[in-house]
PDBQT receptor file of N, H, CA, C and O in Angstrom, charges set to zero:
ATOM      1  N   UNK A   1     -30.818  11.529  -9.711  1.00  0.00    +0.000 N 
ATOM      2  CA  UNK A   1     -29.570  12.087 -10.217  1.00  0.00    +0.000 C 
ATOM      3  C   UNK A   1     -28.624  12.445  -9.061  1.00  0.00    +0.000 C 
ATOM      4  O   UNK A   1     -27.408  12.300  -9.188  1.00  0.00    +0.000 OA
ATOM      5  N   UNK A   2     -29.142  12.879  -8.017  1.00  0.00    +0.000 N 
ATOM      6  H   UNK A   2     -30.130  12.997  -7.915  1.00  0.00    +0.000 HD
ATOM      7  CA  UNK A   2     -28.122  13.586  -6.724  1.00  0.00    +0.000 C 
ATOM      8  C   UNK A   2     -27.659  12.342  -6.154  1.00  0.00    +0.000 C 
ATOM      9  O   UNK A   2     -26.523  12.228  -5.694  1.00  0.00    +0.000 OA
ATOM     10  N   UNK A   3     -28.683  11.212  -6.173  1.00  0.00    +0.000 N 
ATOM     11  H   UNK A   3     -29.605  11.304  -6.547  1.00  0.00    +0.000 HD
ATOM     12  CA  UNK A   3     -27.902   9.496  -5.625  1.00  0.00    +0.000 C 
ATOM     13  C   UNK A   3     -27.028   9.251  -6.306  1.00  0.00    +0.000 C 
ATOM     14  O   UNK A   3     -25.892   9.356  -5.844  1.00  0.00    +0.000 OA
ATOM     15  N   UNK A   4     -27.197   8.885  -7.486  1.00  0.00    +0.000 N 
ATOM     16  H   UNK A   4     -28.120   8.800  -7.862  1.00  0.00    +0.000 HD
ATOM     17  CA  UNK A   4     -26.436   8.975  -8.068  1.00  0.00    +0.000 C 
ATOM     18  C   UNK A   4     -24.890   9.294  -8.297  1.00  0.00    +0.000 C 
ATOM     19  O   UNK A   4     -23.978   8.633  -8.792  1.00  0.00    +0.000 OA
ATOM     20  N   UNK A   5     -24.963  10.640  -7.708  1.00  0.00    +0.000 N 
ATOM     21  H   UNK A   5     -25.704  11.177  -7.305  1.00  0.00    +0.000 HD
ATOM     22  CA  UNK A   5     -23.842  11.883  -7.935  1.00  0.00    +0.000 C 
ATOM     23  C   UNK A   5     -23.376  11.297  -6.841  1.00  0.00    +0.000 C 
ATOM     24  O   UNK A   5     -22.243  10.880  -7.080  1.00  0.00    +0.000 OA
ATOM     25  N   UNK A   6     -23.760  11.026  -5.578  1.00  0.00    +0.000 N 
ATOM     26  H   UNK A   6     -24.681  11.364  -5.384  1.00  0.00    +0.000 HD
ATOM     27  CA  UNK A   6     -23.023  10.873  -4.043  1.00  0.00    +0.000 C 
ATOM     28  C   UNK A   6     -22.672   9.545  -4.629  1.00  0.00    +0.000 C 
ATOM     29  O   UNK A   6     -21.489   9.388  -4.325  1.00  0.00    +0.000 OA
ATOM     30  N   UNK A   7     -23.044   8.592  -5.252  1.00  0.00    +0.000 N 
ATOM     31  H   UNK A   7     -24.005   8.719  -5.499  1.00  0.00    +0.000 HD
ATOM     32  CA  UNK A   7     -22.882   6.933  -4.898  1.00  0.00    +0.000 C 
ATOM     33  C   UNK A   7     -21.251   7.402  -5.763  1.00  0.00    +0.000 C 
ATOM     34  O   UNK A   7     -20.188   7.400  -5.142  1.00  0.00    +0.000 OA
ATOM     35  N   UNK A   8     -21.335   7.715  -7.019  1.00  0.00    +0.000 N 
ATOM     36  H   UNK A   8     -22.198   7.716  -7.523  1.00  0.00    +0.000 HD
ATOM     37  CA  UNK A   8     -20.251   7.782  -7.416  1.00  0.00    +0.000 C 
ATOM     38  C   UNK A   8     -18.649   8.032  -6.784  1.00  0.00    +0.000 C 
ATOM     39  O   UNK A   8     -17.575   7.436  -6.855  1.00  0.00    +0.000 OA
ATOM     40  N   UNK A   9     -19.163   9.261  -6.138  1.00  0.00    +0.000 N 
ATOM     41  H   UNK A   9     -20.036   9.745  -6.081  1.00  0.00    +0.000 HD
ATOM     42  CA  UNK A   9     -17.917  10.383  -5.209  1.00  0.00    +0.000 C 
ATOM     43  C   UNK A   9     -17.678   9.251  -4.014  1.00  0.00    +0.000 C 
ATOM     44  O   UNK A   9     -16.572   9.235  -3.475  1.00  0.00    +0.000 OA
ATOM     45  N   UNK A  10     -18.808   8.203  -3.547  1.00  0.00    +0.000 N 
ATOM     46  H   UNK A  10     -19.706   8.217  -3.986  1.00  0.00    +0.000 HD
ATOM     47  CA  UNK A  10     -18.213   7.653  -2.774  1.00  0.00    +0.000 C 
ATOM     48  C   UNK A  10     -17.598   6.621  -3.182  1.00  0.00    +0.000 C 
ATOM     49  O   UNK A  10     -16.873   6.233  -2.265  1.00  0.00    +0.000 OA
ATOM     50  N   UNK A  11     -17.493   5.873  -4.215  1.00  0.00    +0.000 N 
ATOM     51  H   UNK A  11     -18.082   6.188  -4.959  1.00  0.00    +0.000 HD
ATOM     52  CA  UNK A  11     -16.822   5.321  -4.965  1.00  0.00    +0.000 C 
ATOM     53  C   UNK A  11     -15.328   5.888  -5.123  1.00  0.00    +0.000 C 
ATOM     54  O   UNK A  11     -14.377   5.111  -5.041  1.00  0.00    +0.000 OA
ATOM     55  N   UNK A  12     -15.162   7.133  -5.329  1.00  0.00    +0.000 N 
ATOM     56  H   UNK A  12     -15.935   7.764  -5.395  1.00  0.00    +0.000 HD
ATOM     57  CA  UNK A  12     -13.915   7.283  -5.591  1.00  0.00    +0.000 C 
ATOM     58  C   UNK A  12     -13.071   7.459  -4.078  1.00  0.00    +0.000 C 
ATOM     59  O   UNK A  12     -11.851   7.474  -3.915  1.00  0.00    +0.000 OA
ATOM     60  N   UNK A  13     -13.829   7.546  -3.357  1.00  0.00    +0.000 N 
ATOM     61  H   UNK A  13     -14.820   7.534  -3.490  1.00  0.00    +0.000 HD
ATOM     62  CA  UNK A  13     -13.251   7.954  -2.176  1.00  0.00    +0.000 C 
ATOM     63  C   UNK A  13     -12.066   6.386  -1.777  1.00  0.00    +0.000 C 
ATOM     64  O   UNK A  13     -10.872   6.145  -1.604  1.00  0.00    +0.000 OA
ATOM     65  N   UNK A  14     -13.500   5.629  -1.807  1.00  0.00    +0.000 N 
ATOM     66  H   UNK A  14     -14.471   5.825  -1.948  1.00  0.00    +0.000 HD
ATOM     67  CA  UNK A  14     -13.018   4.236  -1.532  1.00  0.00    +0.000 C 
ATOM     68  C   UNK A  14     -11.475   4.115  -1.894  1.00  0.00    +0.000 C 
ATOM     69  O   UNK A  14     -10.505   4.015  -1.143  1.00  0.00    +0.000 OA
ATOM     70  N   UNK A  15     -11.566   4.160  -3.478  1.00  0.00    +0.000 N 
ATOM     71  H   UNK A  15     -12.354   4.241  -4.088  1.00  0.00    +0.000 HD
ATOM     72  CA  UNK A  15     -10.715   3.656  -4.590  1.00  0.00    +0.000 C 
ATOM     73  C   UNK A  15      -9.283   4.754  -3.807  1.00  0.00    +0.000 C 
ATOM     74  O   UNK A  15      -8.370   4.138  -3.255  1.00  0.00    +0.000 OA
ATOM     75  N   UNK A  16      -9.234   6.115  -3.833  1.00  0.00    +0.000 N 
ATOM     76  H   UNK A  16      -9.975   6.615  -4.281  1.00  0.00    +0.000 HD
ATOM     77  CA  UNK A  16      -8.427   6.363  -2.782  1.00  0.00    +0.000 C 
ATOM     78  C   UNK A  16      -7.764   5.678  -1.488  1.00  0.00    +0.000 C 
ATOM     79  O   UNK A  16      -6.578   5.428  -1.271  1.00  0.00    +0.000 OA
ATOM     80  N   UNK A  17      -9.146   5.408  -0.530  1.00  0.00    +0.000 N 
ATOM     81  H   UNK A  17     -10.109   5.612  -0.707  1.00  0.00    +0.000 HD
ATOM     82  CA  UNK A  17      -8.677   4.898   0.277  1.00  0.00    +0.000 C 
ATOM     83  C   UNK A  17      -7.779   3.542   0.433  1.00  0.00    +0.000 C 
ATOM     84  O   UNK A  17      -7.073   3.034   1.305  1.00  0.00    +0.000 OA
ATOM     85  N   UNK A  18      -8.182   3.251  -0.843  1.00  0.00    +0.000 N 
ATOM     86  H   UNK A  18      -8.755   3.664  -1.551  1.00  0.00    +0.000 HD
ATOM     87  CA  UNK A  18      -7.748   1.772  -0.963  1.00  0.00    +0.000 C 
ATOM     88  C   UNK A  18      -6.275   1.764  -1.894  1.00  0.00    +0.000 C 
ATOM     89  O   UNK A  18      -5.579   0.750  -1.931  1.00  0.00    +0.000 OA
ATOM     90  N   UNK A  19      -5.977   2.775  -2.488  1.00  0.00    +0.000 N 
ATOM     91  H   UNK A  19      -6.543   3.599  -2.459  1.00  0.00    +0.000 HD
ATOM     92  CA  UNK A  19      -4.644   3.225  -2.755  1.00  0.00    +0.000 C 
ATOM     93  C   UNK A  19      -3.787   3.641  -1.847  1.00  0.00    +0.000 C 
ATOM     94  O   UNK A  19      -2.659   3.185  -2.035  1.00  0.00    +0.000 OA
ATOM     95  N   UNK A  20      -3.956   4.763  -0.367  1.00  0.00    +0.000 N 
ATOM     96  H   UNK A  20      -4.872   5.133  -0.214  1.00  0.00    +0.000 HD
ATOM     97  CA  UNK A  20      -3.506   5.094   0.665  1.00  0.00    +0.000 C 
ATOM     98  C   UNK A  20      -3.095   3.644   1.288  1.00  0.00    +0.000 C 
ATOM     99  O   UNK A  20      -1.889   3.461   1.454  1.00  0.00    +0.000 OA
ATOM    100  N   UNK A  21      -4.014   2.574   1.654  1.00  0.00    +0.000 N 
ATOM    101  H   UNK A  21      -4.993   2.723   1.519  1.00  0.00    +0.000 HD
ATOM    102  CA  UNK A  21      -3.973   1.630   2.517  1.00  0.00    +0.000 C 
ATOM    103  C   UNK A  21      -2.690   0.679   1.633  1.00  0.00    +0.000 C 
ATOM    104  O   UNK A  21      -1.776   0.237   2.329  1.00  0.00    +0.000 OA
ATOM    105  N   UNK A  22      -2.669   0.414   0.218  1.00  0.00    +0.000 N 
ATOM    106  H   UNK A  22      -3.412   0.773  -0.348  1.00  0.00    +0.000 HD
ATOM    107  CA  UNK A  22      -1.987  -0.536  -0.183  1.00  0.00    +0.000 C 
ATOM    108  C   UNK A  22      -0.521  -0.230  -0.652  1.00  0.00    +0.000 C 
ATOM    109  O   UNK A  22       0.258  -1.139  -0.936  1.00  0.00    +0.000 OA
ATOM    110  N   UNK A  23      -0.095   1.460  -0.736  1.00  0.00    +0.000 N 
ATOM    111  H   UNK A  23      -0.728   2.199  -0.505  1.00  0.00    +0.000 HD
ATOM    112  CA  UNK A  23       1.061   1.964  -0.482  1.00  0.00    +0.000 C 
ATOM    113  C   UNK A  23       1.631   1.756   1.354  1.00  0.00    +0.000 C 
ATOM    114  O   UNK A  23       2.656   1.210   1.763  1.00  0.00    +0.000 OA
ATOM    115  N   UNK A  24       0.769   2.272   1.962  1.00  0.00    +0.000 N 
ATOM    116  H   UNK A  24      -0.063   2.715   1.630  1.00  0.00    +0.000 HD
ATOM    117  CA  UNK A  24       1.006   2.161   3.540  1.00  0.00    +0.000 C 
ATOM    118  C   UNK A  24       1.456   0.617   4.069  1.00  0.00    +0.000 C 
ATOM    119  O   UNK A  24       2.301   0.451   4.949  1.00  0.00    +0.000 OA
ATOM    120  N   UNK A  25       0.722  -0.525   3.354  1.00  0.00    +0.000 N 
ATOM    121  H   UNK A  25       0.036  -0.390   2.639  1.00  0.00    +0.000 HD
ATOM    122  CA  UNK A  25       1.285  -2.109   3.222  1.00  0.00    +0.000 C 
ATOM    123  C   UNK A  25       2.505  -2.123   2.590  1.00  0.00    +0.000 C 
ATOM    124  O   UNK A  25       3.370  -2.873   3.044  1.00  0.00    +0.000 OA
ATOM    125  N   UNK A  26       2.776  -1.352   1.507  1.00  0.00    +0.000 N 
ATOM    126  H   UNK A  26       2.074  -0.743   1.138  1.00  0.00    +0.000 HD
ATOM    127  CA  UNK A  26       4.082  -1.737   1.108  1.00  0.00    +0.000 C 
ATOM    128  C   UNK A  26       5.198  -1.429   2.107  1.00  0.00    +0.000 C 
ATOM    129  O   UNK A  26       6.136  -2.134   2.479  1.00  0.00    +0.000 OA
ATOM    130  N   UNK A  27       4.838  -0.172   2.443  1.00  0.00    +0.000 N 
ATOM    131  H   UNK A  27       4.076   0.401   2.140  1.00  0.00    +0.000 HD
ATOM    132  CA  UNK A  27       6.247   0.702   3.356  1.00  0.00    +0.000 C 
ATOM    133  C   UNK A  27       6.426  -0.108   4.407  1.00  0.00    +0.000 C 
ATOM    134  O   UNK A  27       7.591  -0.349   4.722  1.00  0.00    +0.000 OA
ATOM    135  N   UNK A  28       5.221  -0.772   5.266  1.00  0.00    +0.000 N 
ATOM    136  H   UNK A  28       4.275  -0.576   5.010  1.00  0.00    +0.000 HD
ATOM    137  CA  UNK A  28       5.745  -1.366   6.205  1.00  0.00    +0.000 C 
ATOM    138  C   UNK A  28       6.105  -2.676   6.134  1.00  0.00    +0.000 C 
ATOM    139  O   UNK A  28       6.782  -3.142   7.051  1.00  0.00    +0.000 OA
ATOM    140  N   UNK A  29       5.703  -3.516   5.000  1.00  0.00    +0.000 N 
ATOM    141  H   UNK A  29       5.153  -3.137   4.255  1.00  0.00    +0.000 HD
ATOM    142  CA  UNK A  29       5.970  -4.920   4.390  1.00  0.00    +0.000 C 
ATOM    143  C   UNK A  29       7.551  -4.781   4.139  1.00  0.00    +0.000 C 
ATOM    144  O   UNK A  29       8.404  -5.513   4.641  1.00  0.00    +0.000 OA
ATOM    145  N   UNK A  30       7.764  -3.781   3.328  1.00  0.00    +0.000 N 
ATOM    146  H   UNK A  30       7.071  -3.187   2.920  1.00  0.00    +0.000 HD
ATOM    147  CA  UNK A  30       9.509  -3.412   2.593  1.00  0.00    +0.000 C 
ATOM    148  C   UNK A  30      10.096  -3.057   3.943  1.00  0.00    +0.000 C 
ATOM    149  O   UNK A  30      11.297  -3.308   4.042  1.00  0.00    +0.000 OA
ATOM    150  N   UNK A  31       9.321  -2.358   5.342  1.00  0.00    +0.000 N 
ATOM    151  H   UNK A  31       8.346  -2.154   5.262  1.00  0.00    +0.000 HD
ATOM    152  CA  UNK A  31      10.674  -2.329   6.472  1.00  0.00    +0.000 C 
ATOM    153  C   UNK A  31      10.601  -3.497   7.147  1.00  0.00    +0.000 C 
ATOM    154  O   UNK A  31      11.565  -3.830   7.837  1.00  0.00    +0.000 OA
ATOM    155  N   UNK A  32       9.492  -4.293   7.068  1.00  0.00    +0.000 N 
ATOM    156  H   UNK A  32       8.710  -4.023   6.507  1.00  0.00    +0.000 HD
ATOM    157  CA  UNK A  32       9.814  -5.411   8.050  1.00  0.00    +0.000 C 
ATOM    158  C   UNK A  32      10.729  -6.642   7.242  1.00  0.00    +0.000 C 
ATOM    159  O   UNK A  32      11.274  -7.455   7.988  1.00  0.00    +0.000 OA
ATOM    160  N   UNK A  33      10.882  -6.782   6.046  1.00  0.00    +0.000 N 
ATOM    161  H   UNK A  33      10.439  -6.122   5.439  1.00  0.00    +0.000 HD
ATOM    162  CA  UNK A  33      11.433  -7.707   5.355  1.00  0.00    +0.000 C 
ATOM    163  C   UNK A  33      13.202  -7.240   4.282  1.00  0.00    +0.000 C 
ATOM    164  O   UNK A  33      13.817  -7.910   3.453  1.00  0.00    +0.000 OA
ATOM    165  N   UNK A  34      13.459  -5.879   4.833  1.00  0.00    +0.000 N 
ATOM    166  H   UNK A  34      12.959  -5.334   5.506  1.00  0.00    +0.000 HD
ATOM    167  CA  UNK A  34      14.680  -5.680   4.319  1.00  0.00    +0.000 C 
ATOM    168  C   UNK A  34      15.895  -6.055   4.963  1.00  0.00    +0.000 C 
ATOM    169  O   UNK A  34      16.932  -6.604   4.590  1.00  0.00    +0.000 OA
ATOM    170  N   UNK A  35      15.319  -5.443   6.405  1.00  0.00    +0.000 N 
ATOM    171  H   UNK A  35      14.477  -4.997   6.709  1.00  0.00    +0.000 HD
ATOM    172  CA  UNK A  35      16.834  -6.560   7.483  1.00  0.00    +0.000 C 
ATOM    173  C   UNK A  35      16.788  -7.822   6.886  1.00  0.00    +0.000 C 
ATOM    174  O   UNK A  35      17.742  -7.939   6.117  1.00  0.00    +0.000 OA
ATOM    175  N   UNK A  36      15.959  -8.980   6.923  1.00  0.00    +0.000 N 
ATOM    176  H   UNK A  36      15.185  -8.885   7.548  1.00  0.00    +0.000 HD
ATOM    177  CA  UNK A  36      16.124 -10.250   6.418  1.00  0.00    +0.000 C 
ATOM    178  C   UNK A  36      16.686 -10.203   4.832  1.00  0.00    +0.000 C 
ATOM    179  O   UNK A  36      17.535 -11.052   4.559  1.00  0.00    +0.000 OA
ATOM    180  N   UNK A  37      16.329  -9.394   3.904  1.00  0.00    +0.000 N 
ATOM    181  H   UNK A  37      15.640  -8.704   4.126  1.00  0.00    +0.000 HD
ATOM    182  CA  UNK A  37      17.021  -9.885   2.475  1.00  0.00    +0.000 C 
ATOM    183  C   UNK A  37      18.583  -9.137   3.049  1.00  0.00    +0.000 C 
ATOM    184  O   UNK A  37      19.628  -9.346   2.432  1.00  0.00    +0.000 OA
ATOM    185  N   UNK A  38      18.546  -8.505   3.954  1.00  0.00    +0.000 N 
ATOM    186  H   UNK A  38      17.698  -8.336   4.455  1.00  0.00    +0.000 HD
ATOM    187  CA  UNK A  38      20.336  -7.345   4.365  1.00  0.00    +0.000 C 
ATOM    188  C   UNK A  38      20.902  -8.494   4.739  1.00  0.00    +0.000 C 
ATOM    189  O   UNK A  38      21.793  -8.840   3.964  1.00  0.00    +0.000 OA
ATOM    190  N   UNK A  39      20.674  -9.384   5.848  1.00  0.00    +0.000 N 
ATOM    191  H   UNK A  39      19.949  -9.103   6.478  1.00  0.00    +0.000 HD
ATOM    192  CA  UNK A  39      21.416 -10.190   6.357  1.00  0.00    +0.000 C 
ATOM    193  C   UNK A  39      21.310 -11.520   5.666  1.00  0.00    +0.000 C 
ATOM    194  O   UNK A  39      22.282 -12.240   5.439  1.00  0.00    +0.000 OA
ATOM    195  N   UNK A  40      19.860 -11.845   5.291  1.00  0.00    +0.000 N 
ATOM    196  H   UNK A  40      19.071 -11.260   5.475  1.00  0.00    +0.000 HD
ATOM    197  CA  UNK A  40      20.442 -13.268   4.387  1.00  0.00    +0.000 C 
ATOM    198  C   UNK A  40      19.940 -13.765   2.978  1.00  0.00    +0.000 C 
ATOM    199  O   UNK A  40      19.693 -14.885   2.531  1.00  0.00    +0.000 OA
ATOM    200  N   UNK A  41      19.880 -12.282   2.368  1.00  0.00    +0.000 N 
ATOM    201  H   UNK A  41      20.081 -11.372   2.732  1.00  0.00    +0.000 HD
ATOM    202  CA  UNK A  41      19.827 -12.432   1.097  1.00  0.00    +0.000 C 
ATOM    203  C   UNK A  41      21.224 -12.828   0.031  1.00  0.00    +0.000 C 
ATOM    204  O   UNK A  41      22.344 -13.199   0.383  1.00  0.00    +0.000 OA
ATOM    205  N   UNK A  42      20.803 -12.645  -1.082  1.00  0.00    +0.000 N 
ATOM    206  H   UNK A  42      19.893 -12.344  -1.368  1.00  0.00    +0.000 HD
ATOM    207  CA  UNK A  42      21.707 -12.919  -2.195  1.00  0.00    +0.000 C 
ATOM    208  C   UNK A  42      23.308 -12.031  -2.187  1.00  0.00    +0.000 C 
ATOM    209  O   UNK A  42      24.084 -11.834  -3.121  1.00  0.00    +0.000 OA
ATOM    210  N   UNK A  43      23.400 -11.600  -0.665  1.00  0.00    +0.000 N 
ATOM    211  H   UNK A  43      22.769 -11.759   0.094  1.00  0.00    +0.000 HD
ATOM    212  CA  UNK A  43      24.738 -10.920  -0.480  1.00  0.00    +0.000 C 
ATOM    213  C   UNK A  43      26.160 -11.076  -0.201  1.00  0.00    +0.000 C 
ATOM    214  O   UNK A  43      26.037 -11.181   1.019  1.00  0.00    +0.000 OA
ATOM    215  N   UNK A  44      27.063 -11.144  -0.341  1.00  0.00    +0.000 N 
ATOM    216  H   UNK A  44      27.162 -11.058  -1.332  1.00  0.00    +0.000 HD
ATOM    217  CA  UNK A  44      28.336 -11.483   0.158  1.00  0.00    +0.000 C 
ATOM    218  C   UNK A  44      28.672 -10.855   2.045  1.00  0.00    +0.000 C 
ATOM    219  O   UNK A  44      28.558 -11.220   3.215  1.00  0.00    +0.000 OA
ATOM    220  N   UNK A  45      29.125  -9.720   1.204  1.00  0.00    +0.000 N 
ATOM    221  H   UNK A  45      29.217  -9.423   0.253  1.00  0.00    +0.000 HD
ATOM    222  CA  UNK A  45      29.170  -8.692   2.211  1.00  0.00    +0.000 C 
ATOM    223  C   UNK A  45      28.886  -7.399   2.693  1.00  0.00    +0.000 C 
ATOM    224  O   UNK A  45      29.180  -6.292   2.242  1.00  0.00    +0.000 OA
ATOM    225  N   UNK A  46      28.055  -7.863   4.019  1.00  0.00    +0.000 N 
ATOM    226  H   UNK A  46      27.817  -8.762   4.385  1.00  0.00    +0.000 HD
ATOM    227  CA  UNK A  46      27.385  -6.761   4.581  1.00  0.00    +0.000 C 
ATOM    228  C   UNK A  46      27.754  -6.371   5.627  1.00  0.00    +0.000 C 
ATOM    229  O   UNK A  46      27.199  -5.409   6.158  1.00  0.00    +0.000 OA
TER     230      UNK A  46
């Protein structure tokens, strides 16, 4: 039952960690690729 109890909690930890990591991909995915849609995206004038 106490294996159990730990296997779980580390399970969620993961599932955290793996939410932290795939917000943290976005922020830096969305700053490295916004100059490029700023300058040669679907814009007139920038």
């Amino acid at each position: 039952m106490n294996a159990r109890k730990s296997k779980k909690s580390v399970k969620k930890k993961s599932k955290i960690k793996f939410i932290i990591s795939f917000i943290l991909f976005q922020i830096v995915f969305t700053g490295i690729t916004a100059p490029f849609l700023a300058y040669y995206g679907p814009f007139e004038n920038v």
